[in-house]
N, C-alpha and C positions, 0 to 999 in steps of 0.2 A: 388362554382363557382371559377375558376381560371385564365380564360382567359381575362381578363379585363386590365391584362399589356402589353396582344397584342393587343387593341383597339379595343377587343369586349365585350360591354355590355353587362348587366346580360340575358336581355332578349333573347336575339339576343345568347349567351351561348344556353340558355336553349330548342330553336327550334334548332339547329343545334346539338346538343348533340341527340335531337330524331332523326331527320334524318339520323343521321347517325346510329341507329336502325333499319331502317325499308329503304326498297326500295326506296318507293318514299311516297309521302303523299300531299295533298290536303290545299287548306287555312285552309277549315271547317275541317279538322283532326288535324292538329295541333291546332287550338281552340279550340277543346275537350280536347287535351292532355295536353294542358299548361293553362290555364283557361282563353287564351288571346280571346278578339272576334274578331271575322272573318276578320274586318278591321283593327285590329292590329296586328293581324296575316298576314294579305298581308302588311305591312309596313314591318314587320323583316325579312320575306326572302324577299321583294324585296331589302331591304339595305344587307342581305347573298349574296345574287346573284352578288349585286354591286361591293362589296368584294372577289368575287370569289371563295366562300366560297360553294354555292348553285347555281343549275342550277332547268331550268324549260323543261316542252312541250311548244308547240305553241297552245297544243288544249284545250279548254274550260270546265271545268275546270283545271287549269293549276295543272301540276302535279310535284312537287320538288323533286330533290336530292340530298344528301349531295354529293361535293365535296371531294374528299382523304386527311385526316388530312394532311397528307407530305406536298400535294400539297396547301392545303388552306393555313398554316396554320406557316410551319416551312420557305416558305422564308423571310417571313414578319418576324418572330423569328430573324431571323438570322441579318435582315438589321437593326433592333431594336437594339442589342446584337453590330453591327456593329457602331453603332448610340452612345450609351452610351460606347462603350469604345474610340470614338474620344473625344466627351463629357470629360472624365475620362483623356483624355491626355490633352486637350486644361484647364481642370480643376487645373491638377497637375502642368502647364506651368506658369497659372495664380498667383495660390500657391505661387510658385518660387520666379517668379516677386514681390508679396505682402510681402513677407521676406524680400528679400534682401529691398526692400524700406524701413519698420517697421524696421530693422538692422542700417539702416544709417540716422535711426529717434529717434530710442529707443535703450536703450543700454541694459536693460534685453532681447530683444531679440538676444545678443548674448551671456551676462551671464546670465545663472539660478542659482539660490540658494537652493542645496537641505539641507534640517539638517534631521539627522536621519539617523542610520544603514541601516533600512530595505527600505528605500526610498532608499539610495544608492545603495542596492542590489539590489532593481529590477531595477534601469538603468541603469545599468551594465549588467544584460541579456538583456536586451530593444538594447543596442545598440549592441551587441552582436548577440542576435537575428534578428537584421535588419540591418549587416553586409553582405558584397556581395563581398569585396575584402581582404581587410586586416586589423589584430587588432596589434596596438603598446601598449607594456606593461611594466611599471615599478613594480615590484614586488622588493616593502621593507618588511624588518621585521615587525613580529609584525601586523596581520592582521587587518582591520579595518572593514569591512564590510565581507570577504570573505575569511572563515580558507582554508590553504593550502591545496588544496584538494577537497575541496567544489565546483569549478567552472564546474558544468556541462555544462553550454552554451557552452564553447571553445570546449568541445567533438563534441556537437553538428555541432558548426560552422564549425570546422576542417573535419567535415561531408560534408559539404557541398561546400568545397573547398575554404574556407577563410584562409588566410594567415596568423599565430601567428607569430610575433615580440617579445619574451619577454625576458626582461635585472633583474637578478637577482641580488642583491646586498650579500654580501657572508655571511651578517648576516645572511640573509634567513635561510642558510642552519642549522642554531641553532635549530630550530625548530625541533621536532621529525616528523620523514616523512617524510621531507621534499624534500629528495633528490628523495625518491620513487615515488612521485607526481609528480616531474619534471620530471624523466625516464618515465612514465605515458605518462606525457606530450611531449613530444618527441617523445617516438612510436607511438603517434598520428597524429603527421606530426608537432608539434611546432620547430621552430628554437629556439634557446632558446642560450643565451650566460651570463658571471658574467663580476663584474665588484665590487671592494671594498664595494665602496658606490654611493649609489643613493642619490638626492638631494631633491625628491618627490615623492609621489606616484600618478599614470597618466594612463590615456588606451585612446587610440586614437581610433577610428572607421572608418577607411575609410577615412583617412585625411579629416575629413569633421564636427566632433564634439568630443569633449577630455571630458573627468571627471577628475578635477583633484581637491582631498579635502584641501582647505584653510587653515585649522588649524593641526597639528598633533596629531595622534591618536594610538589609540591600545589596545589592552586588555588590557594595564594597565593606560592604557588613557582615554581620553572622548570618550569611546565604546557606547553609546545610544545615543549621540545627536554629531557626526558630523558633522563640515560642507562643503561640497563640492561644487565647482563650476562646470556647464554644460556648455561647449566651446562650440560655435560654430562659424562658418566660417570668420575669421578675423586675426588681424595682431596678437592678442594674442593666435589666434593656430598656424597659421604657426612660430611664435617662441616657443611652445609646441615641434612640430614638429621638429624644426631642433634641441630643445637641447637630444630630443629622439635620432634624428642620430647621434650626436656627440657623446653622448654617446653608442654607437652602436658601433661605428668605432673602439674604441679602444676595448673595451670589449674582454672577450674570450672565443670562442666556447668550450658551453658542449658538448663533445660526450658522449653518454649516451648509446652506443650501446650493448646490454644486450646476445650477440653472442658470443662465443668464440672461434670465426670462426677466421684464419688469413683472417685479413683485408686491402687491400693495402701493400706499400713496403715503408722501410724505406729509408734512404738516400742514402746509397747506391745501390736499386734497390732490396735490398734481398725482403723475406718475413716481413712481421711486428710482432716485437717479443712480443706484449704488449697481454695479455688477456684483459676480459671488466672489469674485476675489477682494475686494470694495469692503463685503459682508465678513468675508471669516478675517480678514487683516483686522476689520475693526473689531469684532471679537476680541480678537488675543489682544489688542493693544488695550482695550478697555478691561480687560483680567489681567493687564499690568504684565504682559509678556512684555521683553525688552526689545526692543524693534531688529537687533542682530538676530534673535533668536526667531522672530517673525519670518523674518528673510529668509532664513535657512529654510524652514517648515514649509511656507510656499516657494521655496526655486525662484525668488528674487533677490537682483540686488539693495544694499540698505538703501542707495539712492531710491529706485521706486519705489521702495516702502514708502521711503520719504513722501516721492511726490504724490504717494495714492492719500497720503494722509491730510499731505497740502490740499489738497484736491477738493477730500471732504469735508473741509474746516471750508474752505472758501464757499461749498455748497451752504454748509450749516449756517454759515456767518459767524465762525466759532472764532476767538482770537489766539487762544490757546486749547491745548488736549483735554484738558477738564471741563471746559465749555462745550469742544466736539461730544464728550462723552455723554453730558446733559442735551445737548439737542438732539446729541443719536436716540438718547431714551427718549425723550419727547418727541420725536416724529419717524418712532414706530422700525427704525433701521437696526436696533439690536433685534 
C-alpha cells in the first residue's frame, strides 16, 4: 500500500484499489472481497465518498464507483507537494535565523576544524559541489590534499556555470603537468592568472564559506594529518576575501589559448604576431617562471625558450624582459 502519504489509510487503499477494478460494487461485495464486514465496509466508502474519492446511487442497495485516479487523487498530491515545499522554505528560513544566532553565540559555528587529507578532500568537492556562483582559489606549490590535476569537481561546477577564480603562485608551475592542467583548466572556462607568491593556500565558495589549512603542508609535509580551518560568514572571511582580490588585482593573466589562430591586433592595430606557444611561454615568463622550468612544461629546449623570447623582444622593440613585459601588456599579448 502506498497511498497513506496522501491521507488515505490502509483500508480505505484497499476498497478503492477494487473499485477501481470493476464497475461498480455493492457494501456486501466489497466484504467478500476485502474480508471487511458489511458495516465496515459502509464506513470506508462512505469516508471514499467523503473524500471524493467514490460515488454512490440513491437506490437501495447503494451501488459504488471509483472516482478517476487524476481526479481523486493527484489534486490533493499536488496541494500536499505544494504544502511541504512552503514547509521546506519557511524550514530553510528558520535554519538561517538558528545559524546566524548559534554564530554570534558559539564561535565553532563559524570555525571548524578539520585534520586529515581525505576529510579535507571531501569539503573541498562538498563545497564545490554546493556551489551555485563562484569559487576563489589559491593554488600553492606543493599539493596538500589535491595533486594538480586531480580536481574533478571544478570540471563539474564549470558544468554548471560556476565561476573559477584561481591565482597560481609560479612555483606551481615546477611541478610536472602542471601547466597542462591549467591549459585544462582554462578551456574549461577557469580565469586563471600567477602571481610570484602566494601567502596561503584558500578556496572560497560563494563568498559565503572559505577552507583555508592552518598549518603548512605538502607532500614533504604533514601529508596525512592536516589541519584546516572551515570559514564561514564573518569578519574573518570577508578578510579572506579581500586579501584574494588584492591579490588578484595585481596578478597576471594566463592566456593559455591552444589555437594558432591570429588572435586580436597588436598595438599598432596590425594582426597579432604571437603563436600559442609565443602566448603561454610569455605567460609563465612574465609570472616570473624561470625559463628551465618553462622548458620542461612546454617540451622545449632552454635554447628555444630562448629564441621564442628573442623573438618577441625583437617584435616588441623590448631591450630587456621588463620592457618585453610592458609592451606585452600594452599591446594586448598577455
Amino acid at each position: 500500500m502506498t497511498l497513506e502519504a496522501a491521507g488515505v489509510p490502509e483500508a480505505e487503499e484497499s476498497v478503492y484499489r477494487y473499485l477501481v477494478t470493476v464497475s461498480q460494487a455493492s457494501a456486501a461485495d466489497i466484504a467478500v472481497r476485502t474480508g471487511l464486514s458489511p458495516a465496515e465496509a459502509e464506513v470506508v466508502l462512505d469516508a471514499l465518498t467523503g473524500k471524493g474519492m467514490a460515488s454512490h446511487t440513491d437506490l437501495l442497495p447503494r451501488q459504488f464507483r471509483a472516482t478517476p485516479p487524476d481526479v481523486a487523487l493527484l489534486p490533493g498530491l499536488k496541494r500536499h507537494a505544494d504544502a511541504l515545499d512552503l514547509a521546506r522554505a519557511e524550514a530553510t528560513s528558520l535554519l538561517e535565523v538558528y545559524r546566524d544566532t548559534m554564530r554570534r553565540r558559539d564561535a565553532s559555528e563559524l570555525i571548524e576544524v578539520i585534520t586529515g587529507a581525505e576529510a579535507l578532500r571531501q569539503h573541498l568537492r562538498q563545497i564545490q559541489g554546493s556551489a551555485r556562483d563562484e569559487m576563489l582559489w589559491f593554488c600553492k606549490a606543493q599539493y596538500v590534499a589535491m595533486p594538480s590535476g586531480s580536481n574533478d569537481s571544478e570540471f563539474e561546477a564549470l558544468g554548471r556555470g560556476v565561476r573559477y577564480r584561481v591565482l597560481y603562485e609560479k612555483a606551481f608551475f615546477d611541478d610536472e603537468g602542471a601547466v597542462d592542467n591549467v591549459v585544462a583548466g582554462v578551456q574549461a572556462g577557469e580565469v586563471a592568472r600567477a602571481v610570484p607568491h602566494l601567502p596561503l593556500r584558500l578556496a572560497v565558495a560563494d563568498r559565503a564559506i572559505a577552507i583555508c589549512p592552518l598549518v603548512p603542508g605538502g607532500p614533504r609535509g604533514n601529508l596525512d594529518e592536516p589541519t584546516t580551518a572551515l570559514v564561514r560568514d564573518s569578519n574573518l572571511l570577508a578578510a579572506l576575501i579581500a586579501l584574494f582580490e588584492r591579490y588578484w588585482e595585481d596578478a597576471v593573466p594566463l592566456d593559455v589559448d591552444d589555437s594558432d589562430a591570429v588572435a586580436g591586433t597588436d598595438g599598432a592595430g596590425g594582426p597579432d604576431p604571437l603563436s600559442a606557444t609565443d602566448r603561454r611561454l610569455l605567460a609563465l615568463l612574465v609570472s616570473g617562471v624561470a625559463d628551465k622550468t618553462v622548458a620542461t612544461q612546454l617540451g622545449l629546449s632552454r635554447r628555444t625558450v630562448q629564441r621564442h623570447i628573442q623573438r618577441m623582444m625583437e617584435l616588441a622593440g623590448a631591450a630587456t624582459r621588463m620592457q618585453l613585459a610592458w609592451q606585452a601588456a600594452r599591446r594586448g599579448w598577455l
